[in-house]
C-alpha positions in Angstrom: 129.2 88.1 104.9 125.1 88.0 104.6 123.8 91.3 104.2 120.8 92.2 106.2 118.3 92.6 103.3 114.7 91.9 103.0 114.7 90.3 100.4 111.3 88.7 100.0 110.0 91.1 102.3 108.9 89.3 105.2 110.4 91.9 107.6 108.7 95.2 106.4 105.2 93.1 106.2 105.8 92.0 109.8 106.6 95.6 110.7 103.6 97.1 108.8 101.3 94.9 111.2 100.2 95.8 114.6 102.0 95.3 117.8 105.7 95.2 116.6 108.5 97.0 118.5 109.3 98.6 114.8 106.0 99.5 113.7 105.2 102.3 111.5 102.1 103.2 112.2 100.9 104.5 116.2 99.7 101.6 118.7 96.1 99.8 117.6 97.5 101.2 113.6 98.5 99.0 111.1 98.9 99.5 107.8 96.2 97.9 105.7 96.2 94.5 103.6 94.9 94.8 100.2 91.3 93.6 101.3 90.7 96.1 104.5 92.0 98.7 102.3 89.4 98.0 99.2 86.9 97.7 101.7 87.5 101.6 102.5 88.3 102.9 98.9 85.0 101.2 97.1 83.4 104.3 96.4 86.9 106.0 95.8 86.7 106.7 91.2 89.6 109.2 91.1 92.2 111.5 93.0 89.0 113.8 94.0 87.2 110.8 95.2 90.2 109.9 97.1 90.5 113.1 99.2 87.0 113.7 99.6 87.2 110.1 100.9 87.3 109.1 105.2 91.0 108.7 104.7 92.0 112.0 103.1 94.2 110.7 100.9 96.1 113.4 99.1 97.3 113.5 95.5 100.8 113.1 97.0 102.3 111.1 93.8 105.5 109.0 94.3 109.1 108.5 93.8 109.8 106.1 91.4 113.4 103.8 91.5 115.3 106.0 90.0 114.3 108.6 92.8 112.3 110.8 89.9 109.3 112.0 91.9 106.2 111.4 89.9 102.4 112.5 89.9 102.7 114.8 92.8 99.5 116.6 92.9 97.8 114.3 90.4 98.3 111.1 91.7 97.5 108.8 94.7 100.1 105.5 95.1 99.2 104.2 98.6 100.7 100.7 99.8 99.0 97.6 101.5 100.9 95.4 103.5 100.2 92.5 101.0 102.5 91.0 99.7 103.0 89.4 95.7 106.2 87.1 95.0 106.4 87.7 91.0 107.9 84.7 89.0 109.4 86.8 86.8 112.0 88.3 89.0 113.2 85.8 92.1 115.0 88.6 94.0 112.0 91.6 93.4 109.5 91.6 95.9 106.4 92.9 94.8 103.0 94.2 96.5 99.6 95.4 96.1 99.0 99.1 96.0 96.4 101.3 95.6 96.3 104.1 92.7 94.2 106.8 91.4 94.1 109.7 89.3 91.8 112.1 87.7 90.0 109.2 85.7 90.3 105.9 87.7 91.1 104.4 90.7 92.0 101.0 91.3 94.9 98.4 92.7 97.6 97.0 90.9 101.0 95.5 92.0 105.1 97.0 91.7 108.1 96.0 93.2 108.4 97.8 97.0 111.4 99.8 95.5 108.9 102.7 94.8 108.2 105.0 97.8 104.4 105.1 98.0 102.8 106.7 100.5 100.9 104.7 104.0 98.2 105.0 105.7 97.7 103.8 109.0 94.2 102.4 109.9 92.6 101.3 112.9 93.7 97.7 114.1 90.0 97.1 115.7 
């Protein structure tokens, strides 16, 4: 019996792009790849920066694996839709996010089993 996992997930970056049945994000939304979303956070140096910022993005923090909730109120973890394999682990899929807190601001990559938050930009 084959599970129905997304296991180097293709299916949630085809569902974080525009015009899909299963879409997160409103019609004309997407949610960003790692270069429209540096584009918008250039000027963005820390958690202050990043609400002050045209996307509002609040210190919301984010639950780690283990389902611990983490820098709420003091952090920003905000996902692209851009996907990283990592050789180091065959069965994690990884991906580009974007973090900040009250001294930097910048993009790394983690394995999609942390619940960071979205945020849906215009398509055009």
């Amino acid at each position: 019996m084959k599970l129905n996992v997304d296991e180097n997930g293709a299916e949630r970056t085809k569902h974080w792009g525009m015009s899909q049945n299963n879409n997160i994000c409103p019609l004309a939304f997407e949610v960003p790849t790692k270069e429209q979303l540096s584009k918008e956070t250039v000027n963005i140096k820390n958690t202050s920066g990043a609400f002050s910022s045209f996307l509002k993005i609040p210190s919301a923090g984010f639950r780690s694996r283990s389902g611990n909730l983490s820098h709420v109120s003091t952090g920003v973890g905000l996902w692209t839709r851009s996907a990283v394999a990592d050789s180091g682990f065959s069965l994690e899929f990884f991906a580009h996010y974007f973090f900040a807190d009250s001294s930097q601001a910048k993009f790394d990559t983690i394995d999609r089993s942390y619940a960071h938050s979205v945020r849906c930009i215009s398509a055009f």
